[in-house]
N, C-alpha and C positions, 0 to 999 in steps of 0.2 A: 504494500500500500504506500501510495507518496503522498504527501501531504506539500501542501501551498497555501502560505497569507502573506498574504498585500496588507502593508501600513496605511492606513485610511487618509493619512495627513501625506503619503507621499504619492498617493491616486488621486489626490483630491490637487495636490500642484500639478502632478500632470497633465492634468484636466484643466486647468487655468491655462496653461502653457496652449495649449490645443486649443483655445477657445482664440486665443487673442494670434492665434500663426495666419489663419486669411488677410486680418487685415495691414498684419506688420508685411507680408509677404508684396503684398498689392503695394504699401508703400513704396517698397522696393522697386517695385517693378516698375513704378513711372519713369526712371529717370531710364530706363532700359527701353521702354516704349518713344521716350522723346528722341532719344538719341536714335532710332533708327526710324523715322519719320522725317518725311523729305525736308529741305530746309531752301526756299527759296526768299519766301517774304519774311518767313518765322511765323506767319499766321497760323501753320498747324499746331507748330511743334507749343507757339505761346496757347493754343487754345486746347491742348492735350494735357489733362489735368486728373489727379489721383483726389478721391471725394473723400477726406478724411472721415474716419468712424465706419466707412465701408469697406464693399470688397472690391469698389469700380473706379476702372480708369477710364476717363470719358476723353474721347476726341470728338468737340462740338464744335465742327465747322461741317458745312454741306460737302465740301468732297469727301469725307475721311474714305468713304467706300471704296473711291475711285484710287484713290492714293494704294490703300491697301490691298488693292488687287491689281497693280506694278504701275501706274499708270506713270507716274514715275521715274524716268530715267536713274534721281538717287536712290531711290526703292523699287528696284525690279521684281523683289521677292513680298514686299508690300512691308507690313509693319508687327503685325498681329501673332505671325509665325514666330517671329524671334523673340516678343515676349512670353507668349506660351512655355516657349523652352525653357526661358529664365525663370519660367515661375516653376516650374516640372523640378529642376536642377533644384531649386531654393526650396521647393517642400520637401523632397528628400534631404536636402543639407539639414535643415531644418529639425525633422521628424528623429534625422539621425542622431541628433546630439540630444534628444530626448530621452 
C-alpha cells in the first residue's frame, strides 16, 4: 500500500500561483506581439495594447486582420503566430518552475 499527503498550505500557493500565470503570461507577451507587428507609421504597433487585469492583447486598428495574415512586406508570416509561441514556450517555462 502507498500512501500520499499534500500540505494544504502548499496546494493552496500553488493554486494562487496558477490562478494569477494567464494574466502575468499575457503581460508578457505584449511586448512580443508589438515587436513583431509591422512598423511603418507606428499606428499598429502604438494601438496594440495588453488590457491589464486580463488575458487580452488587443490590436485596435481596422487593418490588424490584414497585417496578420502577411499583408505586410515586414510581417510576411503576420503577427499572431509568433506570439502564440511565446506564450506556448512561457506556460511551460512557467508551469515548470512550479
Amino acid at each position: 500500500m502507498a500512501k500520499f499527503k499534500m500540505d494544504k498550505k502548499d496546494f493552496d500557493n500553488l493554486v494562487k500561483d496558477l490562478e494569477i500565470l494567464p494574466e502575468e503570461v499575457m503581460e508578457n507577451a505584449e511586448p512580443v506581439m508589438k515587436k513583431a507587428t509591422p512598423k511603418r507609421s507606428g499606428n499598429a504597433r502604438s494601438k496594440t495594447n495588453y488590457k491589464n487585469g486580463t488575458t487580452t492583447i488587443l490590436a485596435d486598428y481596422d487593418y490588424a486582420g490584414r497585417l496578420d495574415e502577411g499583408w505586410s512586406k515586414q510581417a510576411p508570416n503576420g503577427f499572431t503566430d509568433q506570439t502564440i509561441d511565446f506564450i506556448d514556450r512561457e506556460i511551460s517555462r512557467q508551469v515548470g518552475r512550479l
